[in-house]
C-alpha distance (Angstrom), angle and dihedral (degrees) to the residues before:
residue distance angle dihedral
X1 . . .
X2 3.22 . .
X3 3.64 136.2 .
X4 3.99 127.3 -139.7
X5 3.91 123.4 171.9
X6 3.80 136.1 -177.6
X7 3.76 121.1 -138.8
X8 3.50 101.8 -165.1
X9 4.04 94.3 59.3
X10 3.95 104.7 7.7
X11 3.77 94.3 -113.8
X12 3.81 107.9 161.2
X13 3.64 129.6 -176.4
X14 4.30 142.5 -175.9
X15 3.57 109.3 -149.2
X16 3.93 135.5 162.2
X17 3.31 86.6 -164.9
X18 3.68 131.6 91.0
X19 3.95 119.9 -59.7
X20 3.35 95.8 -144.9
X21 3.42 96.2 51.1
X22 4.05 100.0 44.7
X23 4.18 87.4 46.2
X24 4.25 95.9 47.5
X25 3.69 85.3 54.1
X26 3.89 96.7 52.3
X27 3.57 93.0 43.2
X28 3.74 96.8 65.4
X29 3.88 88.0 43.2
X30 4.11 93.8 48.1
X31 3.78 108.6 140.6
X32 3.89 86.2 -171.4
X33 4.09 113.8 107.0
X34 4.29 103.3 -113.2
X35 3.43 90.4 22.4
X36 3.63 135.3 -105.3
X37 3.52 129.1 -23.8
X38 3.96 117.7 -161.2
X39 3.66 114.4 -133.9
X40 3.72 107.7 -144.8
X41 4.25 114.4 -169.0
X42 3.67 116.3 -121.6
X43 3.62 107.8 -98.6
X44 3.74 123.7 -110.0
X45 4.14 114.4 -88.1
X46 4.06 109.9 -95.6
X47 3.42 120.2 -95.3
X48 4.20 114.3 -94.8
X49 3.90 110.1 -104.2
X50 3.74 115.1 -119.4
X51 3.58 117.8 -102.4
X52 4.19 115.6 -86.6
X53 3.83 108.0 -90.0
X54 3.62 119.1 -134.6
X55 3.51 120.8 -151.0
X56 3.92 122.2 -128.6
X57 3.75 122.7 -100.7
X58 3.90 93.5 -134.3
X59 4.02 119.3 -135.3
X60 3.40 113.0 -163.9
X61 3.54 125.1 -125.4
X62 3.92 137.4 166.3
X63 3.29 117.3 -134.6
X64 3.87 129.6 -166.4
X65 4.31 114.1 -122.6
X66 3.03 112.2 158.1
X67 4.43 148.5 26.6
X68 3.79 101.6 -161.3
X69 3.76 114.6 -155.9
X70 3.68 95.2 -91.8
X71 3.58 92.5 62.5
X72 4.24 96.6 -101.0
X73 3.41 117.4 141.2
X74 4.32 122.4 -132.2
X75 3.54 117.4 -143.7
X76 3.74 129.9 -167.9
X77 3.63 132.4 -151.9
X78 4.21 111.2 -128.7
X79 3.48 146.2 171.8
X80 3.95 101.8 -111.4
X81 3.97 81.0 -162.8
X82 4.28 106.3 43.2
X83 4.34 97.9 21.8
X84 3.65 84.3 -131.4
X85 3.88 119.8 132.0
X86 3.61 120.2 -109.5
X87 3.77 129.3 -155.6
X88 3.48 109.8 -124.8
X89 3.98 94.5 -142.4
């Protein structure tokens, strides 16, 4: 629902239909001397901004994953500071 008011003569009205509509139809029927005068509700404070991100200064590191069957060790390239994987391009 929605709600629409008039400041000028205290009208109020809960619609679901469209604002536009319900208001245009009050304002040629306003009883109120100069007309009406929409009240529109302060809007809801912005929502905070996350924090700046700062990207990680990678170091390097190979780690051992894997013996295969034949003996051959896997290595991966890491971050030793983040975890994440690296590709060692």
């Amino acid at each position: 629902m929605i709600e629409i008011s008039c400041e000028a003569c205290g009208w109020l009205a809960l619609t679901n239909q469209p604002a536009h509509h319900v208001w245009a139809e009050h304002v040629a029927g306003c009883p109120a001397v100069g007309g009406a005068v929409r009240h529109i509700p302060d809007l809801p404070p912005l929502p905070q901004r996350l924090p700046e991100i700062h990207a990680c200064k990678h170091r390097l590191v190979r780690r051992q994953i894997a013996v295969t069957a034949a003996g051959i060790k896997r290595y991966a390239v890491v971050c030793e500071l983040c975890g994440r994987r690296v590709d060692a391009a």
